[in-house]
VEXDREN-2710 file (C-alpha; in Angstrom, 1 decimal):
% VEXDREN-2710
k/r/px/py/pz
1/UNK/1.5/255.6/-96.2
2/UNK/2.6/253.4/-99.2
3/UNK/4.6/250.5/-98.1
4/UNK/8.3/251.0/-99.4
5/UNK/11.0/248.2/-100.6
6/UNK/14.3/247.2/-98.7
7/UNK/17.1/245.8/-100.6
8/UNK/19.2/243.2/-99.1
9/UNK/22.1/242.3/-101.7
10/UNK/19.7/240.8/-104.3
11/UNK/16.7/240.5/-102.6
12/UNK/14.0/243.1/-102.4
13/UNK/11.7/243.0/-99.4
14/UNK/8.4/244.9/-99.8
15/UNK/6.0/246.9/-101.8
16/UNK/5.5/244.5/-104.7
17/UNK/8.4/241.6/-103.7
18/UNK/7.9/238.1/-103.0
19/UNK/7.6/237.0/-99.3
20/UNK/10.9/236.8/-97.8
21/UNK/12.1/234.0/-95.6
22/UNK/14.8/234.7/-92.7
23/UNK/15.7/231.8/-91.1
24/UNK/18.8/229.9/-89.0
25/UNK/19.2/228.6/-85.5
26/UNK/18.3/230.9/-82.5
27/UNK/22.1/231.3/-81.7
28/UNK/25.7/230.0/-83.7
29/UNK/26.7/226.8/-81.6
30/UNK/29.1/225.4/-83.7
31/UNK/31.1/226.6/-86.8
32/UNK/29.7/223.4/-88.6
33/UNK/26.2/223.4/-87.2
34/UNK/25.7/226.7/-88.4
35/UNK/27.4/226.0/-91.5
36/UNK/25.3/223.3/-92.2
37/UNK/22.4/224.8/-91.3
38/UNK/22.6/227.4/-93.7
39/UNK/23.7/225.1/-96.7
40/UNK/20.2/223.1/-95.5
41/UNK/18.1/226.0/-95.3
42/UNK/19.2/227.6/-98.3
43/UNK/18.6/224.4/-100.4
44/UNK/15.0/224.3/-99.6
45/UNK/14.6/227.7/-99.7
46/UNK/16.2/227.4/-103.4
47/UNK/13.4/224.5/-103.5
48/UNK/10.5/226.2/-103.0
49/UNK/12.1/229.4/-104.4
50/UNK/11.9/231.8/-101.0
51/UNK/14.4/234.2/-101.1
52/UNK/16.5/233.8/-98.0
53/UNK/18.3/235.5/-95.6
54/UNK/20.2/233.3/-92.8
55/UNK/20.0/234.4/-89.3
56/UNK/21.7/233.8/-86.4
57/UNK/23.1/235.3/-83.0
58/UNK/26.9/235.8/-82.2
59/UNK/25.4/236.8/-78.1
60/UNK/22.4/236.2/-76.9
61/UNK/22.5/238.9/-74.1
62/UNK/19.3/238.3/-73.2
63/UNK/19.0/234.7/-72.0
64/UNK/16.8/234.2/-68.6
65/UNK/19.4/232.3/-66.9
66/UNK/23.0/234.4/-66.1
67/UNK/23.9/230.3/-66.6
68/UNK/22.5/230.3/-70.1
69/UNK/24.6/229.8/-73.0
70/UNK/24.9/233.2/-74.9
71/UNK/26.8/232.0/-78.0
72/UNK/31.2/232.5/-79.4
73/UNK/30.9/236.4/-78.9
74/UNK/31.2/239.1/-81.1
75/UNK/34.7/238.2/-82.9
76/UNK/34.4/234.8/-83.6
77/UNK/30.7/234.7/-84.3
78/UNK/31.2/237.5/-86.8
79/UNK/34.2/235.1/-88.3
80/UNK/31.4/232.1/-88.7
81/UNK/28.7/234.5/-90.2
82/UNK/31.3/235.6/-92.7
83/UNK/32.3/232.4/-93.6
84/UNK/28.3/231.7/-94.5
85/UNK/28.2/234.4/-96.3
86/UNK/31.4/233.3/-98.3
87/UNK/30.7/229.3/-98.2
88/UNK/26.9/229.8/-99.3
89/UNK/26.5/232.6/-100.6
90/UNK/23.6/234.0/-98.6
91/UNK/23.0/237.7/-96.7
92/UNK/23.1/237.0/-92.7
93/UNK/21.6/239.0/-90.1
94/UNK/22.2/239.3/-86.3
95/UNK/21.4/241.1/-83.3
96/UNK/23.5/243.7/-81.8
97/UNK/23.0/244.6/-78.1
98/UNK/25.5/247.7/-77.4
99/UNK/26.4/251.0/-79.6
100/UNK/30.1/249.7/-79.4
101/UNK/29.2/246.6/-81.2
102/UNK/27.2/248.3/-84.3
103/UNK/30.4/249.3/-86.5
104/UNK/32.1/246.4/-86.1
105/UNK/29.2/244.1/-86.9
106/UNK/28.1/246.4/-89.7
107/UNK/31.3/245.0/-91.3
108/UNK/30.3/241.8/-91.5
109/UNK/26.1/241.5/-92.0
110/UNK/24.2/242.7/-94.3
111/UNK/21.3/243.1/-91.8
112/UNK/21.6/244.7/-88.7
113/UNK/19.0/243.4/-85.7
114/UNK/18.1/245.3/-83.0
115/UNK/16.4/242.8/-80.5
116/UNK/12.6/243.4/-78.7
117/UNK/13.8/244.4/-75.2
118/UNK/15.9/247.3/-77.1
119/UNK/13.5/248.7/-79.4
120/UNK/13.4/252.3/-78.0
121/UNK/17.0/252.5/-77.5
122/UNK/17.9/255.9/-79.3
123/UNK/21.7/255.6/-79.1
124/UNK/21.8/252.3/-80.6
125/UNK/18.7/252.9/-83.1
126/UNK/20.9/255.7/-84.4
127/UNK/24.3/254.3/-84.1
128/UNK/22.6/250.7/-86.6
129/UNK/20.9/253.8/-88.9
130/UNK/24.6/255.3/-89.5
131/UNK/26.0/252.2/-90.9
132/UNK/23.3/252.6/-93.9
133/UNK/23.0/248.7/-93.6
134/UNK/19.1/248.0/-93.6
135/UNK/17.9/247.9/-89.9
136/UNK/15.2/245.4/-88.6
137/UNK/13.6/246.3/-85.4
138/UNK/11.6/244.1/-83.4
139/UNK/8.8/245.6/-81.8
140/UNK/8.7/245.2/-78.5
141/UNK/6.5/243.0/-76.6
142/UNK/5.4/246.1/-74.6
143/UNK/5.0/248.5/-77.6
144/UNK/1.9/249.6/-79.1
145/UNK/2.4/249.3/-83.6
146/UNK/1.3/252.8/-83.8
147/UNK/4.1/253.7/-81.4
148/UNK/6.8/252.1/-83.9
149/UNK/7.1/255.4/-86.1
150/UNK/8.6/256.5/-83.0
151/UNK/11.3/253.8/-83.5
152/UNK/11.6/254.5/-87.0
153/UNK/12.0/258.5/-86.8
154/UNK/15.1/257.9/-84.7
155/UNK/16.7/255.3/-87.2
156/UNK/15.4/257.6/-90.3
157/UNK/16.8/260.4/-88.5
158/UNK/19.9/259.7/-90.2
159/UNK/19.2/259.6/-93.7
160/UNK/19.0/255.6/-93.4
161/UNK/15.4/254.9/-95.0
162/UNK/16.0/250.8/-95.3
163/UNK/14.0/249.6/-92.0
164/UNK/12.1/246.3/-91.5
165/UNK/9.6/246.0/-88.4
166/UNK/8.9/242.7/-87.2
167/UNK/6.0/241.6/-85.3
168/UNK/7.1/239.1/-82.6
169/UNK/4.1/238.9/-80.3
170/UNK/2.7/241.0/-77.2
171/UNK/2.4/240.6/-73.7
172/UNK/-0.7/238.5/-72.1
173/UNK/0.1/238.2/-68.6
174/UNK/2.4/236.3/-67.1
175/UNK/5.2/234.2/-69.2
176/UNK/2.5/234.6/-72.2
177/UNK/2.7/236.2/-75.4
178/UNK/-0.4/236.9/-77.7
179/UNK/-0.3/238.1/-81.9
180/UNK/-3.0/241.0/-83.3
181/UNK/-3.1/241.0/-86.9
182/UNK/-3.7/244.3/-87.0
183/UNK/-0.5/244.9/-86.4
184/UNK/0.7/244.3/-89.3
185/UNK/-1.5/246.6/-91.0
186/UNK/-1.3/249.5/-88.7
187/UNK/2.7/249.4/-88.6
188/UNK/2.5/249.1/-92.7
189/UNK/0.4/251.7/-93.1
190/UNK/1.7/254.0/-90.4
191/UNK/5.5/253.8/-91.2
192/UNK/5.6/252.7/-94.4
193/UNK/8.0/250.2/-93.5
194/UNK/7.5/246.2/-95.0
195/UNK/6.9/243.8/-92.2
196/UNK/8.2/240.6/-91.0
197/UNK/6.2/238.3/-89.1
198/UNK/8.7/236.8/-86.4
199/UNK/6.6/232.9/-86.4
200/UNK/8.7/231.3/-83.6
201/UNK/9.4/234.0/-81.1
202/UNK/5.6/234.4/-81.3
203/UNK/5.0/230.9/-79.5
204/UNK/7.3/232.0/-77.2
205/UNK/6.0/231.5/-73.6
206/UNK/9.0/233.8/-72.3
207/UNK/10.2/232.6/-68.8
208/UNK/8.1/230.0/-68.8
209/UNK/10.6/227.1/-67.9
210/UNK/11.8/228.9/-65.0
211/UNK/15.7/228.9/-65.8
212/UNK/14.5/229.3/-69.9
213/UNK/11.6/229.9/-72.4
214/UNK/8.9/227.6/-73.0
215/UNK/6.8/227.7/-76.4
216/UNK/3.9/226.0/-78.5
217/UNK/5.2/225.6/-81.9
218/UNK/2.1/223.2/-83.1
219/UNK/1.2/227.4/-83.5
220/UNK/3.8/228.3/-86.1
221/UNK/1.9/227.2/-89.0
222/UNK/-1.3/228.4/-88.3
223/UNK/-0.1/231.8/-87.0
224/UNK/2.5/232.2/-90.3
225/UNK/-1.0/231.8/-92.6
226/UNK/-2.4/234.6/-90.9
227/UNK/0.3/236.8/-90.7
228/UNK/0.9/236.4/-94.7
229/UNK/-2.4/236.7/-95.1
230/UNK/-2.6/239.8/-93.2
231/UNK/0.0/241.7/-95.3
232/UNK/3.7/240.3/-93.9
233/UNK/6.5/240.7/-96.7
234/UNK/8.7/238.0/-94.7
235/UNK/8.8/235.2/-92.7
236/UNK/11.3/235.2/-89.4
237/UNK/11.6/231.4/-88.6
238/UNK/14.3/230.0/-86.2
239/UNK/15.1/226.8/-87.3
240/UNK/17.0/223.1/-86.1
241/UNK/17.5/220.2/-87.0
242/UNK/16.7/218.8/-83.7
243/UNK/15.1/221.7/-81.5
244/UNK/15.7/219.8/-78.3
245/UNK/18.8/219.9/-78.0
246/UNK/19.4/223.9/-79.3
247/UNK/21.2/225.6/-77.0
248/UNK/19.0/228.2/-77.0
249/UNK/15.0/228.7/-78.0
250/UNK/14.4/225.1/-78.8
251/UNK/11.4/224.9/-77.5
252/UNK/9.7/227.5/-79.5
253/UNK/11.8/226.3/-82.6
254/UNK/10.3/224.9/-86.1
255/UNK/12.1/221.4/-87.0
256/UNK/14.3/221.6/-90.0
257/UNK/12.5/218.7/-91.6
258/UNK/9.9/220.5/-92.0
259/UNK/10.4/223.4/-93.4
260/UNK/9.8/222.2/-96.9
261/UNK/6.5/221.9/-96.2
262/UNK/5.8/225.3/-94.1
263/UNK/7.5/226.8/-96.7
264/UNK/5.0/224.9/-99.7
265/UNK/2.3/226.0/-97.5
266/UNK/2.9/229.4/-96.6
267/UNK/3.7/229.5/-100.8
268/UNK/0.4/229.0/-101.0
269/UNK/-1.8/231.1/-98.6
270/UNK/0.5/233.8/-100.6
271/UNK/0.0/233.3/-104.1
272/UNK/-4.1/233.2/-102.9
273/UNK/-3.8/236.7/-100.8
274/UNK/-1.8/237.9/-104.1
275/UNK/-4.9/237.1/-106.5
END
């Protein structure tokens, strides 16, 4: 099936589009951290000309602890990911976790998420396809990437044809997660859909720190060159300026200061897949 092209404001995603970088802290701590994450991000991005989408989550309803920060909620997280939008000028994307959320949220982003864990969910698959905002679904750790058309049927099934699947890893085991490239290929080529390559979730070594994740991000860079060179139309990349103390994912994150140089590299496994 030929790969098709999602617009998000400006940027094209896709059949024929430059690779894509989504990017932000794994959850909105602060009004000003995330603030000035974006304004950072964006100005490398800019740099190394990567079109750019700023990510970050309002809840994180899935956190291993019941102790573990989640992040402002819905209202006020939506206020800081508006004031991005305004302040930078940059699309944002977030997760929703419940059908009641999707309207509301789909005021506000210009990407609607729907996380791993809820990938099959039909009502809220459907209820992010009625907005008509683009949809990206995670594939779930547990899901097959032939199974994904599944997933995308019920999010097509309402007219809404502007879908991303990202790859974020399967399950090896215990508190282990594993990439096959041939993911990326099969879910192009079965759905149609372009496909982002989630780098940091994929080091995730989920419940691995008892109480939180654990992770291996010395892997981010050699797993992004494969993915791009395996046919991925973006880059997901959480991002801080000092992982260790994120509230959330920090160790599985990529270090702001270097993202210039992931980006430079990446760059260049593309322009060599593209020739």
């Amino acid at each position: 099936m030929k790969k098709t092209q999602v617009k998000i404001k400006n940027i094209l995603i896709g059949q024929g589009a430059s690779l894509a970088l989504i990017a932000g802290p794994c959850v909105i701590e602060t009004r000003e951290s995330t603030i000035e994450h974006a304004k950072r991000i964006k100005e490398i991005a800019d740099k190394c000309k990567v079109p750019f989408i700023f990510k970050a989550s309002y809840d994180k309803a899935n956190r291993s602890s019941v102790s573990s920060y989640r992040g402002p909620g819905i209202d006020r997280g939506l206020d800081i990911l508006n004031e991005v939008k305004s302040r930078v000028k940059v699309p944002v994307l977030s997760d929703v976790h419940e059908v009641r959320e999707v309207k509301k949220a789909a005021e506000v982003l210009d990407v609607i998420q729907i996380p791993a864990f809820l990938c099959r969910q039909t009502d809220l698959l459907v209820e992010a396809g009625r907005t008509g905002k683009p949809v990206n679904v995670k594939k779930g750790q547990f899901m097959s990437p032939r199974e994904m058309i599944n997933v995308v049927d019920k999010v097509r099934s309402t007219g809404n044809k502007n879908i991303l699947l990202t790859e974020r890893g399967t399950s090896f085991g215990y508190n282990m997660l594993i990439n096959d490239f041939r993911s990326i290929v099969i879910m192009a080529e079965t759905t149609g859909c372009p496909i982002v390559y989630d780098a940091t979730h994929s080091v995730q070594m989920p419940g691995g720190g008892g109480t939180k994740s654990g992770g291996a991000p010395e892997f981010i860079f050699p797993l992004s060159k494969a993915a791009v060179a395996s046919g991925a139309d973006a880059l997901f990349v959480e991002v801080h300026k000092n992982p260790k103390k994120a509230m959330s994912d920090g160790a599985n994150m990529l270090n702001l200061r270097d993202l210039e140089l992931y980006l430079n590299t990446i760059k260049k496994i593309e322009k060599a897949v593209r020739q």
